[in-house]
KETILO-759222 format. One line per field, with one value per residue (C-alpha): residue number from 1; residue in one letter; y, x, z. Coordinates in pm, whole numbers, plus 50000, padded with zeros to 5 digits. Example, Ala and Ser with C-alpha at 12.3 -4.5 7.8 and 13.67 -1.06 7.14 Angstrom:
KETILO-759222
resi [1,2]
resn [A,S]
north [49550,49894]
east [51230,51367]
up [50780,50714]
***
This chain:
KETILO-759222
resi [1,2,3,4,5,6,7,8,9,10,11,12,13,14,15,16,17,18,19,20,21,22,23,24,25,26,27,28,29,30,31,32,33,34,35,36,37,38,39,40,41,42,43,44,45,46,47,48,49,50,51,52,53,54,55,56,57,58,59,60,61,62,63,64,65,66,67,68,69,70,71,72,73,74,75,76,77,78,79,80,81,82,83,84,85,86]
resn [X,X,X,X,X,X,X,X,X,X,X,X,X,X,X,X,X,X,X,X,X,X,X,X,X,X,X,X,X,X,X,X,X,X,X,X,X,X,X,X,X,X,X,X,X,X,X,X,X,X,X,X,X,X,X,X,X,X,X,X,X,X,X,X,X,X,X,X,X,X,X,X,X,X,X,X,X,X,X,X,X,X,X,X,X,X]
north [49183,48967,48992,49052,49360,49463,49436,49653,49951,49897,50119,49998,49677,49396,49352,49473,49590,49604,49697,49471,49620,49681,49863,50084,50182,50269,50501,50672,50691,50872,51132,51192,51239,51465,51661,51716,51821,52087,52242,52282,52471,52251,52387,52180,52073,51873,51731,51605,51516,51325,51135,51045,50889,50777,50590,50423,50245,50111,50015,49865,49713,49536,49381,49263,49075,48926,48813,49002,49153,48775,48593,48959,48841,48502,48530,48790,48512,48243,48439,48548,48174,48074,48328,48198,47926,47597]
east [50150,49895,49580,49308,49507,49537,49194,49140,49325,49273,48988,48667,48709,48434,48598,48482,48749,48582,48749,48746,48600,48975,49090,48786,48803,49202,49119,48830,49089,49304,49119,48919,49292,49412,49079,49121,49512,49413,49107,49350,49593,49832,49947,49738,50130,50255,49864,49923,50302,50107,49873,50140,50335,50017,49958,50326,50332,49953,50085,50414,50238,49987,50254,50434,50088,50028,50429,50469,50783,50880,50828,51094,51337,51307,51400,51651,51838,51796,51962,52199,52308,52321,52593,52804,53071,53045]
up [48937,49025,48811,49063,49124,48789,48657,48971,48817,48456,48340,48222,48357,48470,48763,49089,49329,49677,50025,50355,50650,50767,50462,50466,50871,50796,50540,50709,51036,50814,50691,50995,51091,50845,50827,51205,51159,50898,51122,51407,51251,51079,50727,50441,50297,50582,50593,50269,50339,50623,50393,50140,50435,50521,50175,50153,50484,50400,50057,50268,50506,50275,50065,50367,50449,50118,50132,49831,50031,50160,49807,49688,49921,49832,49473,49509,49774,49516,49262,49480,49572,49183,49106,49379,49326,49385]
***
């Protein structure tokens, strides 16, 4: 893990963990979203079923743009390639 994102979940740390302009407007889209979903009817668990699906592609999507996803496939390939025969 890389340690700008772990001093951003560790507890009483220094470190100041601050959202881009981006990451903030997705997750005010989202509950705008959801709060809109729930007013109109839909049943509060498939708003939060929504949100959780909601929170896995953003987490998805973010590590595909930090190549967190690319740098995966990467070493899994070069370990792949060792274990075959030469």
């Amino acid at each position: 893990m890389h340690d700008s994102v772990a001093r951003c979940v560790v507890p009483n740390s220094s470190a100041r963990c601050q959202l881009g302009g981006a990451e903030a407007a997705v997750i005010v889209v989202i509950i705008i979203m959801a709060s809109a979903l729930a007013l109109n009817g839909m049943p509060h668990t498939e708003v939060l079923s929504l949100l959780g699906a909601a929170g896995l592609l953003s987490v998805s999507v973010t590590r595909l743009a930090t190549g967190a996803a690319a740098r995966g496939l990467r070493n899994l390939a070069r370990v792949h390639s060792a274990s075959l025969p030469r």
